[in-house]
N, C-alpha and C positions, 0 to 999 in steps of 0.2 A: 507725528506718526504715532498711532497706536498700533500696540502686537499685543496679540490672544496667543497662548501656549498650550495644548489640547496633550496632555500625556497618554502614553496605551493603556494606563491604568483606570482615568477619569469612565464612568459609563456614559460618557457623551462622546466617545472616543470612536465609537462603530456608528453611532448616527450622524455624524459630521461627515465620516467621511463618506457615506453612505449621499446623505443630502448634497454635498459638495459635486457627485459624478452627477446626480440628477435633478437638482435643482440650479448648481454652481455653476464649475466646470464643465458643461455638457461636452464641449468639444472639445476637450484634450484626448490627445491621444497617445497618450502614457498611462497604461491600466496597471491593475492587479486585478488577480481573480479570488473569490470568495465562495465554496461549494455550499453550502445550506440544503436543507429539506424542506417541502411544504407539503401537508395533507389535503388532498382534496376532500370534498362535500363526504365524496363515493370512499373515502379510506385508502385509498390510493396515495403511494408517497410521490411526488414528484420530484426532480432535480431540478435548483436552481443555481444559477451562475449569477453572481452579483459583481457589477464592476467598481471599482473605486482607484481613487487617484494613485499611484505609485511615488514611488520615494521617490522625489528632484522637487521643482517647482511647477507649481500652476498658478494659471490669472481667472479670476473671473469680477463680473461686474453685479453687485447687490445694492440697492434702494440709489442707486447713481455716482457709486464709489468701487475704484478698481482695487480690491483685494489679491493681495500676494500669498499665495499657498504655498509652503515649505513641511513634506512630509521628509522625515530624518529618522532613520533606523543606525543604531551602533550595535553591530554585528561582536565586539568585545563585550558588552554589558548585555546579562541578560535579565530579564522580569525571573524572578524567584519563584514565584506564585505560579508564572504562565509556563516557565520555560520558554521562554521565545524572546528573539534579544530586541531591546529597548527601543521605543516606537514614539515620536512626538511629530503635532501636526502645529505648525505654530502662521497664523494668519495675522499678517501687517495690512493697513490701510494710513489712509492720510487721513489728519483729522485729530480730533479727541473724544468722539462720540462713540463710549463703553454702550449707548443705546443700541448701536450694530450688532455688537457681535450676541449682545441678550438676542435680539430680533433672529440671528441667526440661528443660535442652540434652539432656539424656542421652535423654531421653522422644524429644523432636524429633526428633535423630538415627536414631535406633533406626528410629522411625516414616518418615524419608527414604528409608531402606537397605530397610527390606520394598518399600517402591512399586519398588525397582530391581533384585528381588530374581531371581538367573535372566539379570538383562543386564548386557551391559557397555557402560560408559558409555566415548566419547572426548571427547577434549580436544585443544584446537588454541590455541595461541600468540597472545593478542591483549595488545599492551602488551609489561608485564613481569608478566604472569600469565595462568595456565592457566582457559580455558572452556569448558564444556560444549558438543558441536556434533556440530548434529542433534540426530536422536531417539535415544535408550538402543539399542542392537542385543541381539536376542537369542542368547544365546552357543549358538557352533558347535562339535558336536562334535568334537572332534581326526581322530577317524577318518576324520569327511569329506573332509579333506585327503590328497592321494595323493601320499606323495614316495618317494624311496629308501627300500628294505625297513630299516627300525630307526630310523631318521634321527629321526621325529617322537619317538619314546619315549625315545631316548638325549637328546635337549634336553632332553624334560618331566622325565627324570629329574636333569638336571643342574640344573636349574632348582630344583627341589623339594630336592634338596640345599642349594643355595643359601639358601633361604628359612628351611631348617627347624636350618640350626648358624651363626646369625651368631658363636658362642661360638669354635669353631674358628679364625677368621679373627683375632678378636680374641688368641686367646693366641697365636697364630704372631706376629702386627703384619702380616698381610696386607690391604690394603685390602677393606671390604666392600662391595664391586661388582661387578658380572657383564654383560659385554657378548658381544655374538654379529654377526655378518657373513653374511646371508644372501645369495648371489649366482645369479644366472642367468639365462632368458631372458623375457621380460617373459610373464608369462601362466603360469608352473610354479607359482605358490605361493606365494611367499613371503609376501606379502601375509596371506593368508587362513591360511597359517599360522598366523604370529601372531596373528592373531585368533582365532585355535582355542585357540590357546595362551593366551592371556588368557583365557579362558572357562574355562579349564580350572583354573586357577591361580586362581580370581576375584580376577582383577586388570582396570582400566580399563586403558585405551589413551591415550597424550597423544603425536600427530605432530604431530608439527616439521619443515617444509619452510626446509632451508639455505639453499635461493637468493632466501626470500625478501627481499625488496628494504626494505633499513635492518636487516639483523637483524648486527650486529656479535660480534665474538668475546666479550665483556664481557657484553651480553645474553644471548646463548647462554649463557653461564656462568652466568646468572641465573637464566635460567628453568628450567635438569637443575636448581638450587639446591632452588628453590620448587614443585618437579611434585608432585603431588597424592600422598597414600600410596600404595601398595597400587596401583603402575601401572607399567606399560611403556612406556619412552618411545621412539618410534617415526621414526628418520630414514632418510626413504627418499631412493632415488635419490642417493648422496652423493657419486658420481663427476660429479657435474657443480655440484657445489657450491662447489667452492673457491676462491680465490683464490692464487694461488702470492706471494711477496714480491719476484720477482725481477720480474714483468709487472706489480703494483700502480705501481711509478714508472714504469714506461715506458708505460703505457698509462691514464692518470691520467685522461684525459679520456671515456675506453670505460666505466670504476667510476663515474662519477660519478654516486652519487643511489641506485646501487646495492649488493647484499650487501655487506661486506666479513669474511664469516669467514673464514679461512687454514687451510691443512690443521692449521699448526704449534698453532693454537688452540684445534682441536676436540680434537687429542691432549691440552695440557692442561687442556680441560673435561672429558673424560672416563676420563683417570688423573692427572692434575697433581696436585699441592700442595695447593688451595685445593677440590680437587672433592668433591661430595657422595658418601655413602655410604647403605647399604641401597637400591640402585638396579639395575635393571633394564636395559639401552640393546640395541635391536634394532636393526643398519644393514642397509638391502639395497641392493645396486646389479647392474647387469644385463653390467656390466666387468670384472669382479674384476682383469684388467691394471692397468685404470685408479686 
């Protein structure tokens, strides 16, 4: 006997079960329901209803072996992070062939990325991990965006550099990271830039608002650590973000309860010591003094 143990944490956690109602289990008839949103072509938001297997047991039969599905919620334990209590999907088969169940993530997976295929997905900061939010957008063409004659093409081409020789950086001892500082007046672009830019590159989007309220220099650090692959991670507005070291003691009672990132922290979460690499970081702010 081998068992796979799939937690609500793992992100292969919503595509398993997702591929188990539509690839796996087709005919069980023990759901749960799942509400989502999809854009159409036309901008139009649609509803959809996703079914997937409910807490008890399922059978199904994959490459000519009968797999046992056991989805188990403990209603006393809850995910910290989600708020929602504790979710494991744990699949038994006979055998010792760990080749199954890669064969099956891989399926799931696969099957996740066609439904998203064409949009980019964002991400917003909830905890100390990246979640999906909103519906998927469908990607904008670069062109649409109207900036300075070259400006949009000299990025995508720096960018595309970037992505396509991490080999380079390594035999220099250069760090592999690439940031950029968009500035100007609210309403030019920069926004929708990036998200041109993401579309183009297919990459996701994960924004991170500074000022929000408990997010420390430590977390910060955590979550560039843990952002999703294959994304851009998007800090706007960062001239009003800060905290300086010299107004946190004298004004101790104004922070209280609120951000405390510092300019000196963000610098090193995003070239320090300890920062991640293969990463993307877009800032805009509407200051560039500031």
């Amino acid at each position: 006997m081998i068992t796979l143990e799939v937690p609500c944490r793992d992100k292969s956690y919503q595509w398993l079960l997702q591929w188990i109602t539509q690839k796996g289990a087709r005919q069980t008839q023990h759901l749960s329901v799942e509400t989502s949103f999809e854009q159409r072509d036309t901008g139009q938001i649609k509803t959809k209803y996703e079914f997937i297997p409910s807490v008890g047991q399922h059978f199904f039969r994959y490459a000519g072996t009968w797999i046992k599905v056991d989805r188990t919620r403990e209603q006393q334990t809850l995910d910290l992070h989600m708020g929602i209590p504790w979710e494991t999907v744990t699949l038994t088969a006979f055998g010792r062939n760990k080749q199954l169940y890669y064969d099956i993530l891989e399926d799931a997976r696969t099957m996740a990325l066609k439904q998203h295929e064409g949009m980019t997905i964002m991400y917003t900061a909830m905890g100390s991990e990246w979640r999906p939010f909103g519906h998927p957008r469908r990607r904008r063409p670069i062109k649409s965006v109207v900036l300075r004659a070259g400006l949009a093409d000299r990025i995508l081409t720096d960018c595309l550099d970037f992505i396509k020789n991490p080999q380079w950086y390594t035999e220099r001892g250069i760090p592999y990271r690439r940031g950029y500082l968009l500035y100007g007046p609210p309403g030019c672009g920069k926004s929708s830039f990036i998200m041109a830019l993401a579309g183009q590159l297919e990459y996701n989007i994960c924004v991170l608002n500074l000022s929000e309220r408990g997010l420390t220099d430590d977390r910060l650090n955590h979550l560039l650590s843990v952002a999703p692959q294959q994304s851009i991670i998007l800090l706007e507005d960062i001239d009003a973000a800060f905290v300086s070291r010299e107004d946190t003691p004298k004004q101790k009672a104004a922070y209280e309860g609120l951000n405390r990132v510092t300019f000196s922290g963000l610098l090193n979460c995003l070239d320090g010591v300890a920062s991640t690499e293969a990463r993307i970081v877009f800032m805009t702010t509407n200051y560039l003094e500031r």
